[in-house]
C-alpha positions as CSV (number, residue, x, y, z in Angstrom):
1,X,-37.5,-37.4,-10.4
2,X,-37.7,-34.0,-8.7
3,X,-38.0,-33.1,-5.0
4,X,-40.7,-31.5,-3.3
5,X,-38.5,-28.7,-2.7
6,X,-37.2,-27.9,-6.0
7,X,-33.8,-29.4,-5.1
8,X,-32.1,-32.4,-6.8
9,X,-29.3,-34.4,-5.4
10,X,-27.8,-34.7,-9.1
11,X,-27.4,-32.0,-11.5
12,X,-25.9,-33.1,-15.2
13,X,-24.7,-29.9,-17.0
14,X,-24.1,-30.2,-20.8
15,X,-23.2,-27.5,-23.3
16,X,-24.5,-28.0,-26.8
17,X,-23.2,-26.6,-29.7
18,X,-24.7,-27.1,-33.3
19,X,-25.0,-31.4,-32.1
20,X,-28.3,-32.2,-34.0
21,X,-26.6,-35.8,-34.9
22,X,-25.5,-37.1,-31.6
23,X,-28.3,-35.4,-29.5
24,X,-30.9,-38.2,-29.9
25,X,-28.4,-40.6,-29.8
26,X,-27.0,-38.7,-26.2
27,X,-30.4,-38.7,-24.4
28,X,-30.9,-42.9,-25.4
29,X,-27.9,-43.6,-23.4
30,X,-28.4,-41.0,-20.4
31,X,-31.6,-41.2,-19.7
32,X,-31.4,-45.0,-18.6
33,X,-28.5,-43.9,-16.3
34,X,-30.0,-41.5,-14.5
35,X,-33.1,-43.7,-14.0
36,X,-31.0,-46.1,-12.2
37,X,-29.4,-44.0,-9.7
38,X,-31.9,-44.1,-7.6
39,X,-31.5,-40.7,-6.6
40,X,-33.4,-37.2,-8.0
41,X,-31.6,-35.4,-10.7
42,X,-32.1,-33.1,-13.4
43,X,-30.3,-32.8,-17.0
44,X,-29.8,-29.3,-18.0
45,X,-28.8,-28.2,-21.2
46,X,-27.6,-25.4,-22.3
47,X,-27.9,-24.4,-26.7
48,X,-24.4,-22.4,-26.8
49,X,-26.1,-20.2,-29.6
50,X,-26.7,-23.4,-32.5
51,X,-27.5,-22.8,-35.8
52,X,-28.9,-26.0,-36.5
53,X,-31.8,-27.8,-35.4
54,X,-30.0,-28.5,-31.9
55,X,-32.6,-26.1,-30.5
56,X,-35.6,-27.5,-31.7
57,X,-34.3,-31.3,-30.4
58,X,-34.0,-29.8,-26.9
59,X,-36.8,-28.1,-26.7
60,X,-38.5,-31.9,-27.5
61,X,-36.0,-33.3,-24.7
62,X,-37.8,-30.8,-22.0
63,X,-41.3,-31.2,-23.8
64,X,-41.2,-34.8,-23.4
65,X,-39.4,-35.4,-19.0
66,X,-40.0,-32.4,-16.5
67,X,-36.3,-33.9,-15.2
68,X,-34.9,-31.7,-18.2
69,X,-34.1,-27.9,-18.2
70,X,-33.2,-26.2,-21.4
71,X,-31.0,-23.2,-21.1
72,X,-31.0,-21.3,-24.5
73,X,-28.1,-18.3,-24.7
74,X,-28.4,-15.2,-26.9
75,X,-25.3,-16.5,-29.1
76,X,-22.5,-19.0,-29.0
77,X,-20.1,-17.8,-26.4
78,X,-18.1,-21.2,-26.3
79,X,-18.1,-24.5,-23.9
80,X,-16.9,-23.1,-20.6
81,X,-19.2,-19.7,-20.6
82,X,-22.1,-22.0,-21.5
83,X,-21.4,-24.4,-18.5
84,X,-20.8,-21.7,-16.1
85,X,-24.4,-20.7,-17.3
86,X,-25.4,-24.4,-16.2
87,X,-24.0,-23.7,-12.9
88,X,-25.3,-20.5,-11.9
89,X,-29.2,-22.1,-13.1
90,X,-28.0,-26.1,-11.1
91,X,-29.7,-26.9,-8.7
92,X,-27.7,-30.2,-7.6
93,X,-25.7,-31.2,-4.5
94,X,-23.6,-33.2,-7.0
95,X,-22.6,-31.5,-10.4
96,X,-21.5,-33.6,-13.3
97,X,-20.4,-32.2,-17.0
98,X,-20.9,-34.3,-19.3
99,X,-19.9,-33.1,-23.6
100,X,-22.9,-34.0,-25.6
101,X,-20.3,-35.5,-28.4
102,X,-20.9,-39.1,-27.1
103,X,-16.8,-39.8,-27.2
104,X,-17.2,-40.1,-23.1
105,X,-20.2,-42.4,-22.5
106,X,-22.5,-41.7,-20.1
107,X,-22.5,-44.9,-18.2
108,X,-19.3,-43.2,-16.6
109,X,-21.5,-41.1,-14.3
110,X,-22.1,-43.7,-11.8
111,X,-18.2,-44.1,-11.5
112,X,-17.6,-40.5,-10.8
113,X,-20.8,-40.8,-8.3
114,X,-19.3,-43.6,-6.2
115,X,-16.0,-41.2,-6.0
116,X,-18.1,-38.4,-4.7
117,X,-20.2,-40.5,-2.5
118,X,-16.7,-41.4,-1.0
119,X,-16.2,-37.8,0.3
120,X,-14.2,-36.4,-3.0
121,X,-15.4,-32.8,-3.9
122,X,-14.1,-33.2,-7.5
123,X,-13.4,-35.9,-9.6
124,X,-11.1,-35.4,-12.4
125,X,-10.8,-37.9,-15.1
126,X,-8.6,-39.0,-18.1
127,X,-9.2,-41.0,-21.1
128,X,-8.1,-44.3,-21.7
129,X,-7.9,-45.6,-24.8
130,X,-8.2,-42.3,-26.4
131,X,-10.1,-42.1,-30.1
132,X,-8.4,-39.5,-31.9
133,X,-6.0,-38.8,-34.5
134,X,-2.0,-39.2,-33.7
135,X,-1.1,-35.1,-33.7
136,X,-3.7,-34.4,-31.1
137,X,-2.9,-36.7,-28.6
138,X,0.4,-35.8,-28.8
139,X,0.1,-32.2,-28.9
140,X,-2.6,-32.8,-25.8
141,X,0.5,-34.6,-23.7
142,X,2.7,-32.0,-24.5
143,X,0.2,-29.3,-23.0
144,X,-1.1,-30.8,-19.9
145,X,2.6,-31.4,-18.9
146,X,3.4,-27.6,-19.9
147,X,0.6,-26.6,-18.7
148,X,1.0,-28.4,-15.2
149,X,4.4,-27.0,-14.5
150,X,3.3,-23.5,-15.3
151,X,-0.1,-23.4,-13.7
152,X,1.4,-25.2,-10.8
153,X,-1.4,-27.3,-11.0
154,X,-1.7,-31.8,-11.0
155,X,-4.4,-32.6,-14.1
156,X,-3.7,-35.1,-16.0
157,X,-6.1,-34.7,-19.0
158,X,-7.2,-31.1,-19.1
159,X,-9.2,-31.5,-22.6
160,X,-11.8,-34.8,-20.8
161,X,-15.0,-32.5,-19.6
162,X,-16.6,-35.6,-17.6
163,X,-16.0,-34.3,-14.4
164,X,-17.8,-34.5,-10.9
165,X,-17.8,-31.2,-8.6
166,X,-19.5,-31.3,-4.8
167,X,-21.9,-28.2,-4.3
168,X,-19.2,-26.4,-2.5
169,X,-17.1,-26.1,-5.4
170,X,-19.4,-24.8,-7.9
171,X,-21.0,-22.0,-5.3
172,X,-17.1,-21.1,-5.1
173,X,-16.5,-21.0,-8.9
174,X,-19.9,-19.4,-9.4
175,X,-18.6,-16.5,-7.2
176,X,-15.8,-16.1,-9.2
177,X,-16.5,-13.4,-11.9
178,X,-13.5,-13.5,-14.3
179,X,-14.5,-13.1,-17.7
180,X,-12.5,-16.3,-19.0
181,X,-12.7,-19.4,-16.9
182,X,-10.8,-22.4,-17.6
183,X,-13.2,-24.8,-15.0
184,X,-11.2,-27.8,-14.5
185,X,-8.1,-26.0,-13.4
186,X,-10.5,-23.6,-11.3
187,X,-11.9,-26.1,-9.6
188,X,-8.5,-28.0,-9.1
189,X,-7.6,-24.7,-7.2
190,X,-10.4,-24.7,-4.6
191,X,-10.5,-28.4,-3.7
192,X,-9.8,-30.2,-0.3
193,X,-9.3,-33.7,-1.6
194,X,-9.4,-34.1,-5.5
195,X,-9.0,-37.4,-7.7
196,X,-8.7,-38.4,-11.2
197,X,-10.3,-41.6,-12.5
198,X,-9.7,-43.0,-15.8
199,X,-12.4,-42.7,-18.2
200,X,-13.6,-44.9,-21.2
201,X,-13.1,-42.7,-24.9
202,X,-15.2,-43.3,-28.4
203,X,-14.4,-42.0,-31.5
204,X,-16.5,-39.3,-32.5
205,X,-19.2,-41.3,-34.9
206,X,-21.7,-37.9,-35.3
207,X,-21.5,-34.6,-36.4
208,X,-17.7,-32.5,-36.2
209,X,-15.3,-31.6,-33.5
210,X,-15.8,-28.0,-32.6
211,X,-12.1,-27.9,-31.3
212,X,-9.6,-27.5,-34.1
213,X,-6.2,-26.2,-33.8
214,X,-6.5,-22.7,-33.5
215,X,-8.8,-23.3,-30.4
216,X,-7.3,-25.0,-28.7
217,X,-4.2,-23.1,-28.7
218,X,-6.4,-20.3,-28.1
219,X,-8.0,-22.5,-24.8
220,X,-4.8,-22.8,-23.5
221,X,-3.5,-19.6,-23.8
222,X,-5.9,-18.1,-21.9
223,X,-5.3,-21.6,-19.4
224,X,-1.9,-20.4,-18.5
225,X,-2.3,-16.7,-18.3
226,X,-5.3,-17.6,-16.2
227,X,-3.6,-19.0,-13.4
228,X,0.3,-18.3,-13.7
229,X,2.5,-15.4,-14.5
230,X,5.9,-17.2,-15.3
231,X,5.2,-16.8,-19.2
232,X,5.9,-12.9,-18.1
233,X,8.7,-14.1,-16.0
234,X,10.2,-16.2,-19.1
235,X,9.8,-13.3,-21.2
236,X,12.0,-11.5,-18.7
237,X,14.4,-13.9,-18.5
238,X,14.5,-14.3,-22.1
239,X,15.6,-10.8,-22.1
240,X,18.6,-11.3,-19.8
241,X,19.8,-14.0,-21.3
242,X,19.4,-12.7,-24.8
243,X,21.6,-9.9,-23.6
244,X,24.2,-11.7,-22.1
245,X,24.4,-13.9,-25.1
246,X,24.6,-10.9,-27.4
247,X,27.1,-9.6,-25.7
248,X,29.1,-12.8,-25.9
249,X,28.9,-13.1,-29.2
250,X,30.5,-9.5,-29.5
251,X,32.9,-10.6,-27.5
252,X,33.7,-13.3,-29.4
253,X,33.6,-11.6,-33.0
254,X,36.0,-8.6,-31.2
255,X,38.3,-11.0,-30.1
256,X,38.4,-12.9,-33.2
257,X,38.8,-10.2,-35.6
258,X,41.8,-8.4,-32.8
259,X,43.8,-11.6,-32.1
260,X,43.4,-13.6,-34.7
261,X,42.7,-11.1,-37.4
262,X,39.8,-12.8,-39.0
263,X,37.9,-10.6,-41.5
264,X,37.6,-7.0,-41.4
265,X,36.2,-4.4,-38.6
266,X,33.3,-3.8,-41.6
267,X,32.3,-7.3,-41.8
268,X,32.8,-7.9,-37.9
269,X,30.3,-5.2,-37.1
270,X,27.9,-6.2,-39.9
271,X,28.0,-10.0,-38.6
272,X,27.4,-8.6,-35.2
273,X,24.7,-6.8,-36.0
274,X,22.5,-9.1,-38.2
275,X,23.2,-12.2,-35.7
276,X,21.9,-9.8,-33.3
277,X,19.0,-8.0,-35.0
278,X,17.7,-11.5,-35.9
279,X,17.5,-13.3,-32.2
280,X,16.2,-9.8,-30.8
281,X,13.4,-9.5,-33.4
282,X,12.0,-12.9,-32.3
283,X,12.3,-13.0,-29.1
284,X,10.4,-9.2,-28.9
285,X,7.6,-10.4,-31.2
286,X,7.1,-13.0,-28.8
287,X,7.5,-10.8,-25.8
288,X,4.7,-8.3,-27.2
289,X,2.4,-11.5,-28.2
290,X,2.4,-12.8,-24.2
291,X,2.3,-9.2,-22.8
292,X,-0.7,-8.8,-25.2
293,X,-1.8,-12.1,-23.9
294,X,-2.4,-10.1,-20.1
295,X,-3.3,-7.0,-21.0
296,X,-6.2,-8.6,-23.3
297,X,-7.0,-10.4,-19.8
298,X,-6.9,-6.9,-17.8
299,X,-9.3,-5.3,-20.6
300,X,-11.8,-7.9,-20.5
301,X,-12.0,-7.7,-16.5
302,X,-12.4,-3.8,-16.5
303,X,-14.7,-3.7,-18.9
304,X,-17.1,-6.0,-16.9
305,X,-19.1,-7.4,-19.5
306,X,-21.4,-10.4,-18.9
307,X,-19.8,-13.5,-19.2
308,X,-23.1,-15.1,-21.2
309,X,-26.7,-14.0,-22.1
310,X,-30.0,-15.8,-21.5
311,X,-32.6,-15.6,-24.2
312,X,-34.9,-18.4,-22.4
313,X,-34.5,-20.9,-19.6
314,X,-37.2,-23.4,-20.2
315,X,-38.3,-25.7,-17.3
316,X,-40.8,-27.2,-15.1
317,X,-43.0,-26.2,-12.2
318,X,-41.6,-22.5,-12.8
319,X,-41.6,-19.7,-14.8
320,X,-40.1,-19.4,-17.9
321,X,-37.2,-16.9,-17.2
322,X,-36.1,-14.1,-20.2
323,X,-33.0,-12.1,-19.5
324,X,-31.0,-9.5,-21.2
């Protein structure tokens, strides 16, 4: 149910890309939530450039309650650009994202509702429980604590998306125009009095994970160069105590070969220099791969590019919107 005003108390943000088997299954178990809130809301999706049917199902979803607005972008430019679109177009007190892979059920909304009700401007969460193979849950502990002591930040599950953010919050990320936006860890930054509440976890019965390795290790590079500089000030101290092992190891080699008279001066300086060249070529690949890391950042915030394109906002009681 909608306001007189246009304004909603709820607003339920969920990026969709390529879900045409969970979709259906999605809106059965949400829409009987939100009825029983007791309080307006509206659902918006948002078709992160699909090349399915996903489209099509949506466009259905908005067809059939006026509650639902359907954001379509011009392509697929990946879950946290698609959400920001949801929260420049929300029109919500309350924001909640929600993934539209079903492995965080909705019936968890009125949880994080009772949280924010309570006065808490965001409400993180974690899965319980967790539904997924061995290697990711591991690898996924192993980067929230990294990423926590880097980022100077307290999250405990950055990958769990069913989050609740007060109005304040999102006008404050909205305003923020940084071409890559982690939003968890944003919103972690501008918060008066966070909390985390465990969250139930499925495993994922429809359709494929859109996550695999290489993107998430690409998600959380761009996490950490986002909001910390220490993997600059590692490289840098990398550097210092590469040298001052090197030269140790010279040390060592020239005091080996003059007191002990081990080996050759030849064979000293060719050990010396292949220990040496070895530690030094790693250690500057990696050096060029996180300054790379920043000046990738620096070239994507001077170029000022959009961070998303609209082809079609589709909703009630309004105009359908069309934007470059």
């Amino acid at each position: 149910m909608l306001t007189k005003g246009g304004e909603v108390e709820l607003s339920v943000v969920i990026p969709v890309y390529n879900e045409e088997e969970s979709l259906h299954r999605l809106f059965e178990e949400l829409w009987p939530v939100m009825e029983n809130l007791g309080r307006s809301f509206e659902i918006i999706f948002i078709n992160d450039g699909s090349r399915d049917s996903t489209m099509g199902i949506l466009y259905d979803f908005y067809i059939s309650r006026p509650e639902v607005r359907v954001i379509d972008l011009g392509a697929n430019f990946g879950q946290h650009m698609a959400i920001m679109a949801g929260f420049d177009h929300s029109r919500g007190g309350k924001i909640i994202t929600l993934d539209a892979d079903l492995q965080n059920p909705p019936s968890e909304i009125p949880n994080i509702l009772k949280q924010m009700d309570a006065g808490h401007d965001v409400v993180g969460t974690y899965r319980v429980g967790r539904q997924d193979p061995i290697f990711r849950k591991v690898a996924s502990k192993c980067i929230n604590r990294l990423t926590n002591r880097i980022a100077k930040l307290k999250i405990r599950d950055y990958g769990c998306m069913l989050r609740g953010y007060d109005r304040r919050i999102i006008d404050i990320i909205n305003q923020s125009h940084e071409s890559t936006t982690f939003i968890p860890a944003l919103a972690q930054k501008f918060a008066v009095d966070p909390i985390e509440i465990p969250v139930a976890h499925r495993e994922r019965e429809l359709g494929q994970s859109k996550y695999g390795l290489f993107q998430l290790i690409r998600l959380n590079f761009d996490l950490m160069t986002s909001f910390s500089l220490v993997p600059l000030q590692l490289v840098t101290m990398a550097g210092m105590l590469l040298s001052a092992l090197s030269f140790l190891l010279l040390f060592y080699m020239f005091a080996r070969r003059l007191f002990l008279g081990i080996g050759t001066w030849q064979s000293f300086l060719e050990q010396a220099f292949d220990a040496s060249l070895f530690v030094i070529s790693g250690i500057t690949l990696f050096s060029l791969g996180i300054i790379g890391e920043y000046i990738g950042r620096i070239y994507r915030e001077v170029s000022k590019r959009p961070r998303y394109s609209v082809r079609k906002i589709f909703e009630h009681g309004g105009k359908d919107d069309e934007k470059a």
